[in-house]
C-alpha positions in Angstrom: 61.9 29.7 68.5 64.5 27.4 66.9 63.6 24.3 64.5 63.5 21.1 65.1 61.8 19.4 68.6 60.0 21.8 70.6 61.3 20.7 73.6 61.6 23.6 76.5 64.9 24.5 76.0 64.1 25.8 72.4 62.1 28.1 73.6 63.5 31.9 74.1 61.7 34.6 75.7 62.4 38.2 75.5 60.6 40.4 77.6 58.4 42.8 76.7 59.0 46.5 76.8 57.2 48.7 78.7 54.3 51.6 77.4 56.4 54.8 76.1 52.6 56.3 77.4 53.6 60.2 78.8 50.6 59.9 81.1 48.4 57.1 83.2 45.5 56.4 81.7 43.3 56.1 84.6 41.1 53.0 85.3 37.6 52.1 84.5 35.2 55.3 84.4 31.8 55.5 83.0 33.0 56.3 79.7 36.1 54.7 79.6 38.5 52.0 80.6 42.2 51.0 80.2 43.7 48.3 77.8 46.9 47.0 77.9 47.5 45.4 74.9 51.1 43.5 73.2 52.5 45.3 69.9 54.8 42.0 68.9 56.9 43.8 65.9 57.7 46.4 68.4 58.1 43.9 71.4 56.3 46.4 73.5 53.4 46.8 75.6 50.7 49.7 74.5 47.8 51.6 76.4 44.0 52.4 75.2 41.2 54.0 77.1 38.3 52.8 74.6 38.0 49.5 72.2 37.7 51.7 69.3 41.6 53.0 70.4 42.5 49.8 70.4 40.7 48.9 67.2 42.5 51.8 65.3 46.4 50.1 66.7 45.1 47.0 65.4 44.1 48.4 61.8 47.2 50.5 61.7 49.4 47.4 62.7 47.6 45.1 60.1 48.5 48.1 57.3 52.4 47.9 57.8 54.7 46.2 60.1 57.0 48.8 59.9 54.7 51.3 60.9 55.8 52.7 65.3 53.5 53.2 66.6 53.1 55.3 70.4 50.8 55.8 72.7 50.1 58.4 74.6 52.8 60.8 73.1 53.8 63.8 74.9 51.3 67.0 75.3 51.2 69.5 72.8 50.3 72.8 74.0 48.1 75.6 72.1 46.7 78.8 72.8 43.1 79.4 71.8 42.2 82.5 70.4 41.4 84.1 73.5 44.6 83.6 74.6 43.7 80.8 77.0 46.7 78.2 77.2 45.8 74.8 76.8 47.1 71.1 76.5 46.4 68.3 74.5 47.6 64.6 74.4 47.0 62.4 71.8 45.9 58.7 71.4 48.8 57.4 69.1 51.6 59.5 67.2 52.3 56.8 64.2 55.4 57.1 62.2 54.2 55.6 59.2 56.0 53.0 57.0 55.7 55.7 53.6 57.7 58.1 55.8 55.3 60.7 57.3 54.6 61.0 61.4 50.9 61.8 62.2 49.2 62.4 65.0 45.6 60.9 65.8 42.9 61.8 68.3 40.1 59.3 68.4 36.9 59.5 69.8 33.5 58.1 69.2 31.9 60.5 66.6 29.6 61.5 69.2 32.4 63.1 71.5 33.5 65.2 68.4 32.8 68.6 69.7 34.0 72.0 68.6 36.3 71.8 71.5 37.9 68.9 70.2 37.9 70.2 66.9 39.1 73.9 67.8 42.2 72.6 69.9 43.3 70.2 66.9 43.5 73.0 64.3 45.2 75.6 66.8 47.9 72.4 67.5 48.2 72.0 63.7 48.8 76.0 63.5 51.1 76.3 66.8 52.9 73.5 67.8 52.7 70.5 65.1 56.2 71.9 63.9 58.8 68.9 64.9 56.3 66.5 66.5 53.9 65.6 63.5 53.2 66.2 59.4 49.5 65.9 60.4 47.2 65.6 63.1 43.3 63.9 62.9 40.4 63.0 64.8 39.8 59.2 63.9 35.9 58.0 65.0 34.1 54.6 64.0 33.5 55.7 60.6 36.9 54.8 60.3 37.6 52.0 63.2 34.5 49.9 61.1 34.1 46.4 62.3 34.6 45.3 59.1 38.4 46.8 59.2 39.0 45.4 62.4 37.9 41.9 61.6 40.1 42.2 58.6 43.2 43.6 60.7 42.4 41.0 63.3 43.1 37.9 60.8 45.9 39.8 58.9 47.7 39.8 62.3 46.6 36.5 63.4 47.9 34.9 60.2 51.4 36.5 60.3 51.6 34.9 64.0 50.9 31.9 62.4 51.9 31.5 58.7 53.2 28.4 57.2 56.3 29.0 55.5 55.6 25.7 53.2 51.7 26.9 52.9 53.1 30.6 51.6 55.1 28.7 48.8 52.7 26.6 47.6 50.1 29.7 47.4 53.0 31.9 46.1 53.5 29.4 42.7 49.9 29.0 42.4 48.9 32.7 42.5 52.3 33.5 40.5 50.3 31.5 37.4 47.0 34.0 38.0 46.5 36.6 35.1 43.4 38.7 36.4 40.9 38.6 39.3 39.9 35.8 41.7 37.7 35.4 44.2 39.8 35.0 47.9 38.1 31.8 48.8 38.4 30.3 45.6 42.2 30.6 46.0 42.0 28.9 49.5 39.8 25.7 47.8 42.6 25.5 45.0 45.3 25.3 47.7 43.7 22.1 49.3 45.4 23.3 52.0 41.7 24.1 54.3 41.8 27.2 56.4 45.6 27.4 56.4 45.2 28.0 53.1 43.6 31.6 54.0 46.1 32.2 56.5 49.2 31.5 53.6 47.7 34.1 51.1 
């Protein structure tokens, strides 16, 4: 978007890149169903088979921009300790913006099982090496809505952040010593809710 009058020349679009996904997601089950969702600092389209997928993205995008983050990464295989082979995909590898690459599986805590469980420790044992520093099974004790409103906002305010509102709330939080309340900042901006969406 350049400055100056939004007329429709001003406007450039760049189109968005598709899922890096290494398998379909299939559609609507009875315990699932298929998001396709917009990651806009990777200008990249993303998949999810369950809100709470979806929810983690969000909370993981609202953490760092710099965070890449991939769906659907490719297989890692295990053997179990019978000797069985086995294969197991991930929701989202993350490389994270402090440097480390992990892997998460996530699940409602309910679908935890000792399968799920078992195959993510013999994949941290066997075949991690290269791919991941960690792997973990994320359920809603972490996706909380609470986090997810929170992520929802951060994101929505960095789509929509004044630069003008971000320097008047910069000076006036640069003369803070201490703690202060969030909404107490945004009624001493006088700027209303853009004030929120500034700091």
């Amino acid at each position: 978007l350049t400055p100056g009058e939004h007329d429709r020349e001003d406007f450039i679009w760049i189109e968005c890149q598709p899922t890096t996904a290494s398998r379909n997601i299939s559609h609507r089950t009875k315990r699932s169903f298929r998001i396709r969702s917009y990651d806009r600092e990777d200008n990249r389209e993303l998949v999810a088979e369950s809100n709470i997928e979806e929810g983690f993205r969000l909370i993981k995008r609202a953490e760092s921009r710099q965070n890449r983050i991939w769906d659907q990464p490719p297989a890692r295989r295990y053997k179990l300790p019978d000797g069985s082979e086995h294969a197991h995909t991930f929701d989202y590898l993350v490389d994270e913006w402090k440097g480390s690459t992990s892997a998460y599986a996530i699940r409602p805590e309910a679908d935890v099982d000792e399968n799920l469980k078992t195959a993510i420790r013999c994949i941290r044992e066997q075949s991690l090496k290269g791919f991941a520093d960690n792997a973990f099974i994320v359920t809603e004790r972490f996706v909380t809505k609470t986090k997810l409103r929170n992520a929802i906002e951060i994101l929505d305010a960095r789509e929509s952040r004044n630069e003008a509102d971000v320097q008047i709330v910069s000076g006036m939080i640069s003369r803070i010593r201490g703690g202060v309340m969030l909404d107490r900042l945004v009624q001493a901006s006088c700027l209303g809710p853009r004030g929120r969406i500034a700091l």
